[in-house]
N, C-alpha and C positions, 0 to 999 in steps of 0.2 A: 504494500500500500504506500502511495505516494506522501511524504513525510513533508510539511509547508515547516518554514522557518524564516518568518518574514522579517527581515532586519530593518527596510528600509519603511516598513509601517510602524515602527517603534520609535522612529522620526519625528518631531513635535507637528501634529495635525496641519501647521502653515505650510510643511513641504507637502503636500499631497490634500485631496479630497478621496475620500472613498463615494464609491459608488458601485454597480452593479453594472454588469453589463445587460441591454437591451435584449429580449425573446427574440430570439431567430423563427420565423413558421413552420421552414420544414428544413431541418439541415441535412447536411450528407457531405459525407466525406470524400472530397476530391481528390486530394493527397495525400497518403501519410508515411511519418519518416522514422522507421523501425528503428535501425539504426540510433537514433540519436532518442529514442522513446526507452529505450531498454537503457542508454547511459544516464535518461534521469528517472529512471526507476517509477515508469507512464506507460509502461507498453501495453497497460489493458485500456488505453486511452485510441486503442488501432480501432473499435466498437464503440467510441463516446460524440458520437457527432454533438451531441446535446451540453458536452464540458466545451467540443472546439469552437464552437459555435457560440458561447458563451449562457446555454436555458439552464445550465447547471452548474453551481459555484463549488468544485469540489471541497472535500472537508477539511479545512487547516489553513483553506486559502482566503486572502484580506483584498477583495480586489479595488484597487485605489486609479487613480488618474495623476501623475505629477507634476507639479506646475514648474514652469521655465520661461526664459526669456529670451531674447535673442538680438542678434545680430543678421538681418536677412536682406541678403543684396546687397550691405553696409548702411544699411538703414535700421535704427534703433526700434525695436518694439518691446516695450516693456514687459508684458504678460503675453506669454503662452497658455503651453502645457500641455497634455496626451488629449487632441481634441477629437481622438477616433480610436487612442489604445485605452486598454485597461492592462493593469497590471494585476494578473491573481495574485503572484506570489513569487518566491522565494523556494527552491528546493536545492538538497546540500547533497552533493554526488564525492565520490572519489576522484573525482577531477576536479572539483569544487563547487562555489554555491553559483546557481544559475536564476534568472529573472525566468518565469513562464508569464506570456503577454498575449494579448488576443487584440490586434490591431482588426480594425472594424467592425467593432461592437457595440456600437451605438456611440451615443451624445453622452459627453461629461461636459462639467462646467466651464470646461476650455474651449469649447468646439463653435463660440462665437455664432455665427450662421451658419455651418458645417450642419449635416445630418449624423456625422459619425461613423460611418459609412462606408468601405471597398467596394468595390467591383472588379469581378474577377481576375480582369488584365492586368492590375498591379499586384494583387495579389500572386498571382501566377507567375510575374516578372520577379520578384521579390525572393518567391522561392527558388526559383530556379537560379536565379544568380548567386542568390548568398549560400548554396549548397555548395554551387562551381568554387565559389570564392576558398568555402573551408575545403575543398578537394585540393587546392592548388597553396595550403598552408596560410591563406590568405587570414588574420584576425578577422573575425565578421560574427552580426549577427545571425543565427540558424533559423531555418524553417521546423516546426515541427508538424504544420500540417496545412492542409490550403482546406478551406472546408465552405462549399454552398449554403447560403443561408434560405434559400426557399424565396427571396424577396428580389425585387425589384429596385436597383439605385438609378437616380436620375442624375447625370452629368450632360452632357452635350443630346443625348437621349439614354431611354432607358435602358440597363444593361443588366446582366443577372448578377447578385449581389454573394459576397462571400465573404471572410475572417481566413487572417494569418494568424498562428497560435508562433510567436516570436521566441527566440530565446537569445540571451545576450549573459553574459558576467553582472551586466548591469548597463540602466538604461541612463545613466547621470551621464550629462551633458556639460560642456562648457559653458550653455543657457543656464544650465540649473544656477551654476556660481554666479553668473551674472543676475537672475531674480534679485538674490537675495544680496546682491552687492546695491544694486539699485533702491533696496527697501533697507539699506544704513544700516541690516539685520547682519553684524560680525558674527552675532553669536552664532545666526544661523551657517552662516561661511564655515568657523570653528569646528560646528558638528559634523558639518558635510564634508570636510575635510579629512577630520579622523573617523567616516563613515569608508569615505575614499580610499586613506592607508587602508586600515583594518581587512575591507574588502578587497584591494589591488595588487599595493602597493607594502606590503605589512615592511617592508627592509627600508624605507625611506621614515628619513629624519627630518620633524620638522618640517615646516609648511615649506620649505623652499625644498625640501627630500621630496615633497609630495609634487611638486612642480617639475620638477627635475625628471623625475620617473613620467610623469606625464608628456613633456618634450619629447625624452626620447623614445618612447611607446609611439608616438606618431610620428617619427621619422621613417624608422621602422615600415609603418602604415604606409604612408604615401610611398616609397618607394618601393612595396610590392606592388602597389597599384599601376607605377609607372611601367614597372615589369611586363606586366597583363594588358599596356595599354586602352586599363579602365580610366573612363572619365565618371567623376561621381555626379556634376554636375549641377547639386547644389548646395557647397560647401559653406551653408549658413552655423552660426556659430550652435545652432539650436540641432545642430547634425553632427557634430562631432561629439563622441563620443569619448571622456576622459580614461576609459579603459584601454582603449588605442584599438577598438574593435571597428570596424563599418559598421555602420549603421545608415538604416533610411535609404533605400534604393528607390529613389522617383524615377528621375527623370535619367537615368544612369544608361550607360550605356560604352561598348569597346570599340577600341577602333579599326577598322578593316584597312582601305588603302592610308599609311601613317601619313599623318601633319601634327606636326609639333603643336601646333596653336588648333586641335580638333575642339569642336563645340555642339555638343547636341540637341543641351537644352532649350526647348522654344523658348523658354523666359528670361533664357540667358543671354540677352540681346548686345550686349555689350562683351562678352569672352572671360567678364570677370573667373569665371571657374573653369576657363581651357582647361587644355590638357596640360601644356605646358607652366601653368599659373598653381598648379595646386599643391608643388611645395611652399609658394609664396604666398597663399591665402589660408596654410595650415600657421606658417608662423604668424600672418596676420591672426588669426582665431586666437593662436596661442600665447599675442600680447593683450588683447583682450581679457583671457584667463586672466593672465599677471596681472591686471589692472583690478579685479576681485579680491586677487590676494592682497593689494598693498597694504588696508585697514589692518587687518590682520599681524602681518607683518611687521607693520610699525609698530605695532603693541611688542611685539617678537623683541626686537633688535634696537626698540627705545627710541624711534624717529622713523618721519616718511621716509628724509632723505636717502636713509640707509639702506633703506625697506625698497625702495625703487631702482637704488644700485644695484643692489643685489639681484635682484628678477631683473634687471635688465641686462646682467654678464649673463646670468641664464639662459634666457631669452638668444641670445646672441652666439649662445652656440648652437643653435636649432641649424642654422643653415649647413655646417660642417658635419653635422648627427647626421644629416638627412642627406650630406654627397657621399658619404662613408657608405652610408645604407644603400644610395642607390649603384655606387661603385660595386657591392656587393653581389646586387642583382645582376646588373647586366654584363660582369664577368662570368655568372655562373649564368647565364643565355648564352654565353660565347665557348663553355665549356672549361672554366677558368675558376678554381675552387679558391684560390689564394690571388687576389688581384691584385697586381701591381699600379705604380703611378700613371704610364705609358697606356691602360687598358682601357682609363677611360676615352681616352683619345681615338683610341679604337673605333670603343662600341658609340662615340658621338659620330665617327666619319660613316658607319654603317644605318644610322639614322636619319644621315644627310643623305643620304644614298636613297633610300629609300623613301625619305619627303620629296624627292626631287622628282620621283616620277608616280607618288603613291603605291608605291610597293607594300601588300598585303603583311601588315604587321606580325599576325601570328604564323603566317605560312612563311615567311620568313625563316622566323627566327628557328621554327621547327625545322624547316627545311636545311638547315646547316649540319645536323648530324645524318641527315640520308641523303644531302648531295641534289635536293630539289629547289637549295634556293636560288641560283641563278636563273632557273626560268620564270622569278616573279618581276625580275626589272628588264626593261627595256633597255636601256643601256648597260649591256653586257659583260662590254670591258672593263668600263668604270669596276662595276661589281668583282671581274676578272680580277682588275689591280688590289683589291684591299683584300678580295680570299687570300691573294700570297702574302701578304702583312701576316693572315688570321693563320692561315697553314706554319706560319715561320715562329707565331709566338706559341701554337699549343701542339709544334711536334713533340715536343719531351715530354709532354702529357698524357703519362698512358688512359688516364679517363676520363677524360673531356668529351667522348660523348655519352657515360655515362651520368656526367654532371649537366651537360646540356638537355639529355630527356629526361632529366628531374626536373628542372627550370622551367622548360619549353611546352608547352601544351598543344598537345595537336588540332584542340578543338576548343571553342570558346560559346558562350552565351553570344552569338549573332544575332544582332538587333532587326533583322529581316526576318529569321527563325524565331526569334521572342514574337514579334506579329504577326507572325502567321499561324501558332499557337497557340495564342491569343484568340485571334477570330475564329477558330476552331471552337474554341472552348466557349466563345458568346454562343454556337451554335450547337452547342451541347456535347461536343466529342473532343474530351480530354485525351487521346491517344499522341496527338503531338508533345503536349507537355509531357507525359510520362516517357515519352521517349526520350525529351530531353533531361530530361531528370539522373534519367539511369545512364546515357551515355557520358553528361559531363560527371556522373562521379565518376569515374575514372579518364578525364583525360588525356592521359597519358596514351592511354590504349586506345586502339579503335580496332572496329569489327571491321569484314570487307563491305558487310552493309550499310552502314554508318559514314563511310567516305564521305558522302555528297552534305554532310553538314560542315564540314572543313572547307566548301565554296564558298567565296565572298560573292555578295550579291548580283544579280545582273542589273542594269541599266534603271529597270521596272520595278525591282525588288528593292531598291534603295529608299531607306528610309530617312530622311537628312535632318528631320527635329523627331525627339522625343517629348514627352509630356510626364506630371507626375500623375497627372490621369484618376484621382484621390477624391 
């Protein structure tokens, strides 16, 4: 039996509202993720349409809403909070304690003019990425179930309505510190902070140890992201996640033929969250954070002055956390376990290579240990000149391509296969999704049936904005 231990409803009633989630009319279970149900000790939850769905509030679970603030676009808004999740609870595994959430379950007191509400196509987007993401070691929030709610949501027209049953380490946000920095509430910063060590970060010292561990947790992040040539899209401060997990898949999306400056999102009219921009909107979020922590701190260290020094040498190593991180990755896509200085320059000149004529990013990089990447560029030789650079730095490598088909993923969440399993699924036949599902957990592999998801799109098939679609 499933064991609640809800830490973060033990929190003084200001961080959170409880509530209930809304009656689903007829649920049914779309997806569900065995796997990850039996690591948190739910697996008789594979027959609970009426717990994923939210008509039943299992026993030991507090389900609350939590409020936050944000940074969105770089425009201040003071109050959020979970305006379509609930949070049941809190359960404590041998891997640790994990958040179970049930995003689109109606209205809480956050939800503003919102119904509270999914439909299935982000639902569906949701799961299926953030499974990809944890298949390829990616931190990220998990799916543990996509589940129909029998109802009908109305967005641009009506669509059939469903619940993600979420899991994350935890759902605290950069927003969260910002609430309650905006409402002059220290004490509440204080709590939230040794809520943060306790549950994250238990080896860090002091509010600038908890900053610190924070930093570098998202360096980490972004730079597997850059890996994957995931764009997340919209990296509002109320989307990052202080646990360094992903979280929040809207308007997300990877990229096929590479450009450094890709952009998906329709709202993203301006590129603030390129591709290229998202180590530098992660340290932008991340002075933000610092700017929550100063009151705090200045109690800390006996003055603002000192207190703003300090977070801001922090601060300030974020950019170097985050080239080390990404030096890491895109060595080990080149087959390269120990990277030298020289390698970045490399894996930049084969980037250029490939923005220069949109050269399919993931067949790329895969295609270097089977000898298929040269037929994705058009300029041949170019590509010709830098293989013998690539051949010259990892001949004494006896495993370099066994470090590259760890890196390298044959096959990704295709934002033209996300849509066309999608409109599948508004029309009642979930088999595209389930097939994506089971193929990208294992990317690495593919079947000889499965090839034709490794196509990037045709001409027709391009989808050039995404949406949060919510």
């Amino acid at each position: 039996m499933t064991q609640f231990d809800n830490s973060y409803a033990r929190l003084p009633d200001r961080f959170f509202s409880s509530i209930k989630p809304e009656q689903a009319p007829n649920p049914e279970i779309i997806l569900f993720n065995n796997y990850l149900a039996d690591d948190l000790g739910v697996a008789d939850w594979a027959t609970r349409a009426d717990i994923l769905a939210g008509n039943t509030v299992p026993d030991g679970a507090e389900p609350l809403a939590q409020v936050y603030a944000a940074h969105q676009f770089g425009g201040w808004v003071p109050r959020l909070g979970d305006g379509r999740a609930i949070l049941l609870g809190e359960v404590v595994t041998d891997h640790g304690r994990f958040d179970i959430q049930l995003k689109g379950a109606g209205r809480t007191p956050y939800s503003r003019n919102g119904d509270g509400r999914n439909w299935v196509g982000p639902v569906l987007r949701e799961y299926i990425v953030s499974e990809f993401m944890h298949a390829m070691n990616v931190p990220t929030t998990r799916a543990l179930a996509a589940t129909a709610t029998g109802a009908r949501v109305q967005r641009e027209r009506a669509f059939p309505g469903a619940v993600i049953t979420r899991v994350a380490s935890s759902h605290i946000r950069v927003g969260t510190f910002q609430y309650f920095t905006a409402q002059r509430d220290t004490e509440a910063v204080k709590l939230l902070i040794d809520h943060v060590r306790d549950r994250h970060f238990p080896n860090a010292t002091g509010t600038i140890g908890v900053y610190e561990a924070i930093i570098a947790a998202q360096a980490k992040l972004i730079a597997k992201w850059m890996g994957l040539g995931f764009v997340h899209g919209v990296m509002n401060t109320d989307n990052m996640a202080v646990s360094g997990e992903t979280i929040d898949y809207g308007p997300c999306a990877f990229i096929d033929g590479y450009a450094a400056n890709a952009v998906y999102s329709s709202i993203d009219r301006n590129g603030r969250y390129a591709f290229d921009q998202q180590s530098n909107i992660a340290g932008w979020n991340l002075a933000q954070l610092g700017s929550s922590f100063v009151p705090l701190l200045s109690q800390e260290l006996g003055g603002q002055e000192a207190a703003v020094e300090v977070l801001t040498q922090s601060l300030n190593a974020f950019p170097a956390l985050f080239q080390a991180e990404w030096a890491k990755v895109f060595a080990a896509k080149l087959g390269i376990s120990v990277p030298q200085d020289d390698d970045l320059d490399l894996a930049q000149e084969l980037l250029d290579l490939m923005g220069a004529t949109r050269a399919d990013f993931t067949n790329v990089f895969a295609g270097l240990s089977s000898g298929a990447a040269r037929d994705e560029f058009i300029d041949r030789d170019a590509f010709d000149t830098w293989h013998a650079k690539w051949m010259a730095r990892i001949q004494d490598l006896p495993d370099a391509k066994a470090v590259m088909r760890k890196a390298n993923p044959r096959v990704i969440p295709r934002t033209h296969r996300l849509e066309q399993a999608i409109q599948a699924a508004v029309e009642g036949d979930f088999a595209p999704a389930q097939r994506l599902v089971k193929v990208l957990s294992t990317p690495m592999d593919l079947a000889e049936d499965d090839i034709d998801l490794t196509r990037p799109p045709e001409a027709h098939e391009v989808v050039p904005h995404t949406f949060c679609g919510t």
